[in-house]
C-alpha positions as CSV (number, residue, x, y, z in Angstrom):
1,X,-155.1,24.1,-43.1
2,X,-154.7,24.4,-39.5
3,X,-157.1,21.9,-37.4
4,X,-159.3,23.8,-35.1
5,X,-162.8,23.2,-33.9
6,X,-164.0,23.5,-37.4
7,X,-161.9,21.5,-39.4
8,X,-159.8,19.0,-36.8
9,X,-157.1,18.1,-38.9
10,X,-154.7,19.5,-41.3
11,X,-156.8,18.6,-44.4
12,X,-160.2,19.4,-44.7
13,X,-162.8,16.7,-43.3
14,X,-166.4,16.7,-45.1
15,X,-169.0,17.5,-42.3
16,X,-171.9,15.1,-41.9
17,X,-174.6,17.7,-43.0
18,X,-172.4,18.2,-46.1
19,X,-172.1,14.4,-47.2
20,X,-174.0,12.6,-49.7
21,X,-174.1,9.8,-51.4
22,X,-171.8,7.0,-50.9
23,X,-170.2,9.1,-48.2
24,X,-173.5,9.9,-46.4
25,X,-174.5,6.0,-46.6
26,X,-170.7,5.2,-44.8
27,X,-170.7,7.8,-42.3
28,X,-174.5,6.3,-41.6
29,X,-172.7,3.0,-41.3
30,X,-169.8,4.6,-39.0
31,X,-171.6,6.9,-36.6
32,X,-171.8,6.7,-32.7
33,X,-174.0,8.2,-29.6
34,X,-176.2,11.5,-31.0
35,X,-175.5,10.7,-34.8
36,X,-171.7,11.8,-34.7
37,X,-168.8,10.8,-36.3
38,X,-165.7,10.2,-34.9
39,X,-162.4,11.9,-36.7
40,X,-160.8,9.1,-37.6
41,X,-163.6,8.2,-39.7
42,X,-163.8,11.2,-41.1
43,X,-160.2,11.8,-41.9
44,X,-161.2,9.4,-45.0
45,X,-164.1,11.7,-46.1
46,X,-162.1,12.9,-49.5
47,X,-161.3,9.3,-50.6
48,X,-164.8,7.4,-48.7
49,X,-163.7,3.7,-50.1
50,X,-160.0,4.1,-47.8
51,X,-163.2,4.4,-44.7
52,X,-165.0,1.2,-45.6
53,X,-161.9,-0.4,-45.5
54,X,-160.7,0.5,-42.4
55,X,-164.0,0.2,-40.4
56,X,-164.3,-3.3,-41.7
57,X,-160.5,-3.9,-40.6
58,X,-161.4,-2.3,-37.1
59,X,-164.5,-4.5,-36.4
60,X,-162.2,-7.6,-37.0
61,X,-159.4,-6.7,-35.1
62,X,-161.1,-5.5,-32.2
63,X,-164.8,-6.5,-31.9
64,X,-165.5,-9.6,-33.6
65,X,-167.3,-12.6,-32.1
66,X,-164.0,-14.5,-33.7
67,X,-162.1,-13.5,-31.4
68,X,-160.8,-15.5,-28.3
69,X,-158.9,-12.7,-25.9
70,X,-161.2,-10.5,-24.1
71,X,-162.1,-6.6,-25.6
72,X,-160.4,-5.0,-22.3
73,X,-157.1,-6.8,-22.8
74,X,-157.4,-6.1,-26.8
75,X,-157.7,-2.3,-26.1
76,X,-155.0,-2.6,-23.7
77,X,-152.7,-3.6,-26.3
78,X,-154.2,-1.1,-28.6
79,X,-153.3,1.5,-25.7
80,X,-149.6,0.3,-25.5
81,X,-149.3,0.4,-29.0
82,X,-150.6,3.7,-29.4
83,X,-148.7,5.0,-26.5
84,X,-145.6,3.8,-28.0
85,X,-146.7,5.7,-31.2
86,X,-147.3,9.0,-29.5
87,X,-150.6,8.9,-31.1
88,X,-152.9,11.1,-28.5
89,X,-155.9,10.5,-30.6
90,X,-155.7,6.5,-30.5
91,X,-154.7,7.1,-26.7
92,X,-157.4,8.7,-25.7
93,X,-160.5,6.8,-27.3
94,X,-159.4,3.7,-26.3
95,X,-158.1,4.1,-23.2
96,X,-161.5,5.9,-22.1
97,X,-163.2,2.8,-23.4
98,X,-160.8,0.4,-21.6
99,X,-161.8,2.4,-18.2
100,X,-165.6,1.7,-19.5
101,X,-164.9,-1.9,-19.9
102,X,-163.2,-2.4,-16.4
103,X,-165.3,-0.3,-14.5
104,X,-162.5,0.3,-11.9
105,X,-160.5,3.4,-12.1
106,X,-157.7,3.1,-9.9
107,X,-156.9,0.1,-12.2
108,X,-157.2,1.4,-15.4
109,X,-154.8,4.4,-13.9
110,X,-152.4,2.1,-13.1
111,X,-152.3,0.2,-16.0
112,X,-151.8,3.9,-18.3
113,X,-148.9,4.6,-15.8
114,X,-147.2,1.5,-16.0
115,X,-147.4,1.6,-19.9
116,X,-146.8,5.4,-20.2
117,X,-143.4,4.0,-18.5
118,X,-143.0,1.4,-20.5
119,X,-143.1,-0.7,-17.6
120,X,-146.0,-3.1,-17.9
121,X,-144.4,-5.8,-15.6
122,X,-145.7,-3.8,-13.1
123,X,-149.5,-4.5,-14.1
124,X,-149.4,-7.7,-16.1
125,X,-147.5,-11.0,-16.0
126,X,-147.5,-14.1,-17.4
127,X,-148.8,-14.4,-21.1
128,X,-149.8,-10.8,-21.0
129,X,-146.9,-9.2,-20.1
130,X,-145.1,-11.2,-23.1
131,X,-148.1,-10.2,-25.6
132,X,-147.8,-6.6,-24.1
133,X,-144.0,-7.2,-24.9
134,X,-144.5,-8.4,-28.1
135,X,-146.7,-5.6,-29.7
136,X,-144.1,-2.8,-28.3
137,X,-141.4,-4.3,-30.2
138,X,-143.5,-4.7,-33.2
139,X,-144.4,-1.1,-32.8
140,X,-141.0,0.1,-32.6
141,X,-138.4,-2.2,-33.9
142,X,-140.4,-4.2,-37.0
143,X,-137.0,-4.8,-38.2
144,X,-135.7,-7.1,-35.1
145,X,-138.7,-9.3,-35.3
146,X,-137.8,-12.7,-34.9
147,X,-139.1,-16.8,-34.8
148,X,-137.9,-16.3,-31.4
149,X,-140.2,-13.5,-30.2
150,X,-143.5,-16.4,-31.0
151,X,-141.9,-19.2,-29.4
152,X,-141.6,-16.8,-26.1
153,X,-145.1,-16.2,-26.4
154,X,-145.8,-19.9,-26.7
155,X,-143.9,-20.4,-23.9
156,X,-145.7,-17.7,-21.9
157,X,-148.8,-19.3,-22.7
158,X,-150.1,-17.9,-25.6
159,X,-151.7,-20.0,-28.4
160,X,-151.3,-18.9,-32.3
161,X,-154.5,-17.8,-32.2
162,X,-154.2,-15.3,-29.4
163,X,-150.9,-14.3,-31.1
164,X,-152.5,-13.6,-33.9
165,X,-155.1,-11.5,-32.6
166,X,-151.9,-9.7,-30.5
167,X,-150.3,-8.9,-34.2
168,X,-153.6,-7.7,-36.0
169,X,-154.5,-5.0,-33.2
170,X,-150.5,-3.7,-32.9
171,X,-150.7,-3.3,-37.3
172,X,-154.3,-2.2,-37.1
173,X,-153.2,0.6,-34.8
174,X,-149.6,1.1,-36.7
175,X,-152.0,2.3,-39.7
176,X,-154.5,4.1,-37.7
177,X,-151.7,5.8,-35.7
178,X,-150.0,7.1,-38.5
179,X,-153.2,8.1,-40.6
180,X,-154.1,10.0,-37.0
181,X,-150.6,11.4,-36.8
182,X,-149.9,12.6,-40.3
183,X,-152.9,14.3,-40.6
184,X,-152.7,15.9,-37.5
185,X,-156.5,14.7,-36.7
186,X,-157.5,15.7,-32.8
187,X,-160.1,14.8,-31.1
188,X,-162.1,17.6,-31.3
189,X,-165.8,17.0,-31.4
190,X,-165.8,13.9,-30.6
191,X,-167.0,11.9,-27.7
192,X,-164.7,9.7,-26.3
193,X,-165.1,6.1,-24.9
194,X,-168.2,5.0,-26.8
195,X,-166.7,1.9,-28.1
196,X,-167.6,-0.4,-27.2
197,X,-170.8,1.3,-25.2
198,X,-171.4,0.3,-21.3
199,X,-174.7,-1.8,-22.4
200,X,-175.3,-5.7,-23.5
201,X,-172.1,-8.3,-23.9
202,X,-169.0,-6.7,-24.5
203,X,-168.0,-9.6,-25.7
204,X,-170.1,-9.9,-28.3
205,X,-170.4,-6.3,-29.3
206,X,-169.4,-4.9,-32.5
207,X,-168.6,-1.2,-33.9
208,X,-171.2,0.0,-36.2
């Protein structure tokens, strides 16, 4: 099945007016601005539990009060990792929402340059830069992974907490990348850059 602005994927996606039940109830629970549900959600309408598990996964990685590094930098390394993925869906929800969060556009075009160039050295430094580092090689060389690569981050700065936050957004966005990509899901219909919303602390906000 061909995605088109019917059907945005390759398989078919259940429409909200034609849910019910426990799908209705979830794609109540997952739904944004004007009642809509984003794609990736409904990529899981056919198997509904696979959605509550990875909207629960999602809140965790990147919108729980838990967490210690700030949303903007957590969706920049969700935007290097999808980047690194080719994952144009990921790409451009999340880097819409990381212009939303730092409400300056000449930035937020400069950091998507420097990491569409795999160059983020010439945005970030210091324990950034090595956590920016760190997911990209994650992303694309799992196998190479080493002790060493957490003691640089240490070094850079980094505590295990914030390198554990680092690794759960760059597998979090491993799995949504490749649920995105082998489905062929697009964005179609879908608003982008409404998560986190631009109302209330950021901080503090979390996906419904």
């Amino acid at each position: 099945m061909p995605a088109d602005a019917e059907n945005p994927a390759w398989i078919r996606l259940v429409p909200y007016d034609e849910s019910e039940g426990y799908l209705r109830t979830l794609y109540d629970r997952v739904k944004g601005p004007g009642g809509l549900v984003d794609n990736v959600m409904k990529a899981h309408s056919l198997r509904p539990h696979t959605m509550e598990g990875h909207s629960a996964i999602y809140k965790a990685v990147m919108h729980h009060t838990g967490n210690a590094m700030p949303v903007w930098f957590l969706e920049c390394l969700a935007v290097y990792t999808s980047l690194s993925n080719r994952c144009d869906y990921s790409v451009a929800h999340h880097f819409a929402g990381l212009s939303r969060l730092l409400q300056d556009e000449a930035r937020a075009q400069a950091i998507y340059r420097a990491f569409a160039a795999a160059k983020p050295e010439q945005v970030f430094s210091g324990k950034e830069l090595a956590l920016l580092h760190y997911v990209r090689k994650l992303t694309l060389e799992p196998q190479r992974m080493e002790e060493s690569d957490i003691l640089a981050l240490r070094e850079a700065g980094a505590d295990d907490g914030e390198i554990l936050e680092a690794n759960q957004v760059c597998a979090y966005f491993n799995y949504s990348n490749r649920l995105l990509n082998g489905l062929g899901v697009t964005t179609q219909g879908d608003i982008l850059g409404t998560s986190p919303p631009n109302t209330g602390n950021l901080d503090e906000w979390e996906h419904r």
